[in-house]
N, C-alpha and C positions, 0 to 999 in steps of 0.2 A: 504493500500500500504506500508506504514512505515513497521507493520506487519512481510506482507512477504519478506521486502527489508533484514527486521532482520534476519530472517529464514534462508535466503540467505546466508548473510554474515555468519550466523555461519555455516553453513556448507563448507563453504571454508573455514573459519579457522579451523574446526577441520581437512580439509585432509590437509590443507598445515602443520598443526601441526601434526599429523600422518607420512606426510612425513617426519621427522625428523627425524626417528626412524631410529636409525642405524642398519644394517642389521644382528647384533649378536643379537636384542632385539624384534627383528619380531618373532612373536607366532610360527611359522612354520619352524624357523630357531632357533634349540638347540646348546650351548658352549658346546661341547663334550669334548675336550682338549683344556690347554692354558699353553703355556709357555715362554720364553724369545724369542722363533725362529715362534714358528705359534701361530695362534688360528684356530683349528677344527669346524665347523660349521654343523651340521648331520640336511640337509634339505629332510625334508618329506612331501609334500604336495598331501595328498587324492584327489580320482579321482574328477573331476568336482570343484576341490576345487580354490580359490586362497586366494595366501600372500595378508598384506597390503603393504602399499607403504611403503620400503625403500630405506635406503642409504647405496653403497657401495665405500668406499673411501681408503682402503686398497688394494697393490697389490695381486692375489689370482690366486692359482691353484684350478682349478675346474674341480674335479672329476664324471662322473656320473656312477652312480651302476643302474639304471632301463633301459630296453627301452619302452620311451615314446614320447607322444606327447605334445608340452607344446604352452604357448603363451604368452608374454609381451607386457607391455606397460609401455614409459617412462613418466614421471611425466608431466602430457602439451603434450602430443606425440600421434602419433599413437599405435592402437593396432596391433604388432606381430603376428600370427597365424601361427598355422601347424607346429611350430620346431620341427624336429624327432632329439629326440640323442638315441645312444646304451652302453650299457655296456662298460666299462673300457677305453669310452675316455676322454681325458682329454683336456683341454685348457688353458693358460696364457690370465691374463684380466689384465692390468696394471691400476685400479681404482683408483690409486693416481695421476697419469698421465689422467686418464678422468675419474672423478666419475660421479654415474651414481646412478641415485632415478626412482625406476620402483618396478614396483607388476609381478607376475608372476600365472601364473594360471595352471592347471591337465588338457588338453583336453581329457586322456586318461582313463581309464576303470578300472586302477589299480595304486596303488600308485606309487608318484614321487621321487624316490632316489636320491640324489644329493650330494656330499661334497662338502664344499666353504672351501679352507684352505685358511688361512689369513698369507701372507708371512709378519713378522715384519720388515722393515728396521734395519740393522745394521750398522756401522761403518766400523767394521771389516771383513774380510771375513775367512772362512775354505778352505785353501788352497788343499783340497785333490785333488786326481786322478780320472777320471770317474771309475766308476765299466765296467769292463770288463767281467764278467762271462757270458757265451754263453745264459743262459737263462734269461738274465737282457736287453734288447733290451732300448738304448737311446732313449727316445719321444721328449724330446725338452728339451733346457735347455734356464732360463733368471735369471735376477740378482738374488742372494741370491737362487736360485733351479735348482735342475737336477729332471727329471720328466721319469722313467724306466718304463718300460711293462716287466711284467713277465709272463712267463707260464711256468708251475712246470709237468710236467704229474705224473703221478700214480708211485711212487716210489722214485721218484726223491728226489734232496735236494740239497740246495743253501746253501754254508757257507763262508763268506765274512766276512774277518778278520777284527781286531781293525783300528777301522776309527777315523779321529779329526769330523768330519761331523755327525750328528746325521739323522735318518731317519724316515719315517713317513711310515710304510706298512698298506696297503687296498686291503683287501679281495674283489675282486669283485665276482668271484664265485667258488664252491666248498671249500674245509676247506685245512688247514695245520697244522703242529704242529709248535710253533717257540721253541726261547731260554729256555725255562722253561718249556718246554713240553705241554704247554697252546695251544689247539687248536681254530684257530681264522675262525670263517664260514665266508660266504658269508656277507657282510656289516659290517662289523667288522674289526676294525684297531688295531695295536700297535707302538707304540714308541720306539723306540729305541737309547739313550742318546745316546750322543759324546761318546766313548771310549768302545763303543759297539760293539761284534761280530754280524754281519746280520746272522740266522740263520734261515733255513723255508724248513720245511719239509713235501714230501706230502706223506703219508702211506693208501690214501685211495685209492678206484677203481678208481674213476675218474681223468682227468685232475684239476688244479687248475690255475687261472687267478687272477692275482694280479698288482697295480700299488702304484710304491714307491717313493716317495718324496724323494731327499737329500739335507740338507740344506748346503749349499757351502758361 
């Protein structure tokens, strides 16, 4: 009885120790980019697969590039089933205002795309102006981000002068050209510093679908 009593016990300490794992340092969840204003998180989670249990305690724009079917469950909680999300939407989680130690799972057939951008609190703010450009559609804005839907079609091009705001673009599907002539496909981001012209250009056949962070 001792034994299994031991058995026992360690296996609740190693998941309550497991849970500790902050949610940059979960196998499934990669530091893409990190800077003074985000940290990028490029979560991928294969079909039938799931994370372990982490912590998310930083506020974060959550972008998703798949559509899938997913499922969670909070640490001691129920399990979530059935979540549908689709391409290029996006949400505000304020995990410093409620954080939150949960694993997430792939119910679906094909891999899990996801971006966790981790918004850094500031002190200070970037006082600029919303982007106005007709093909910049506002999603939502909360402290420290403005959150845009773009669609570029087949020819098109966006050029958005010297900002104090630096920006975060996400390819969600088809490709474009940006500032440097670098074409960025489908799941694929760039950064773009304070003092930066937005530039994005699409020269292929298709439409192009993108969502862009600004940090305010």
């Amino acid at each position: 009885m001792k034994c299994l009593l031991s058995v026992l016990l360690f296996f609740v300490c190693q998941q309550f120790v497991s849970a500790q794992v902050p949610v940059y340092e979960e196998p499934r969840h990669k530091v893409a980019l990190q800077n003074e204003y985000i940290r990028l998180i490029d979560v991928n989670i294969p079909a039938h697969d799931t994370t372990q249990y982490h912590r998310h305690s930083t506020p974060s724009a959550i972008v998703f590039l798949s559509k899938s079917v997913t499922g969670s469950q909070p640490m001691g909680g129920q399990m979530n089933t059935g979540g549908h999300v689709n391409p290029g939407y996006s949400v505000y989680a304020d995990f410093a205002e409620k954080p939150v130690t949960h694993r997430v799972w792939n119910e679906d057939s094909s891999n899990y795309h996801v971006m966790d951008i981790e918004i850094f609190p500031r002190q200070s703010f970037n006082s600029c102006q919303p982007i106005t450009t007709a093909m910049c559609k506002l999603a939502w804005a909360e402290k420290n981000v403005r959150v845009y839907n773009i669609h570029v079609e087949s020819g098109k091009k966006i050029d958005i002068k010297k900002s104090i705001c630096p920006h975060l673009l996400i390819l969600i599907s088809g490709a474009v050209k940006t500032n440097s002539e670098k074409q960025i496909n489908a799941g694929g981001f760039l950064w773009y510093p304070t003092g930066s012209d937005v530039k994005i250009e699409n020269k292929n056949s298709g439409d192009a679908e993108c969502v862009m962070l600004e940090l305010i």
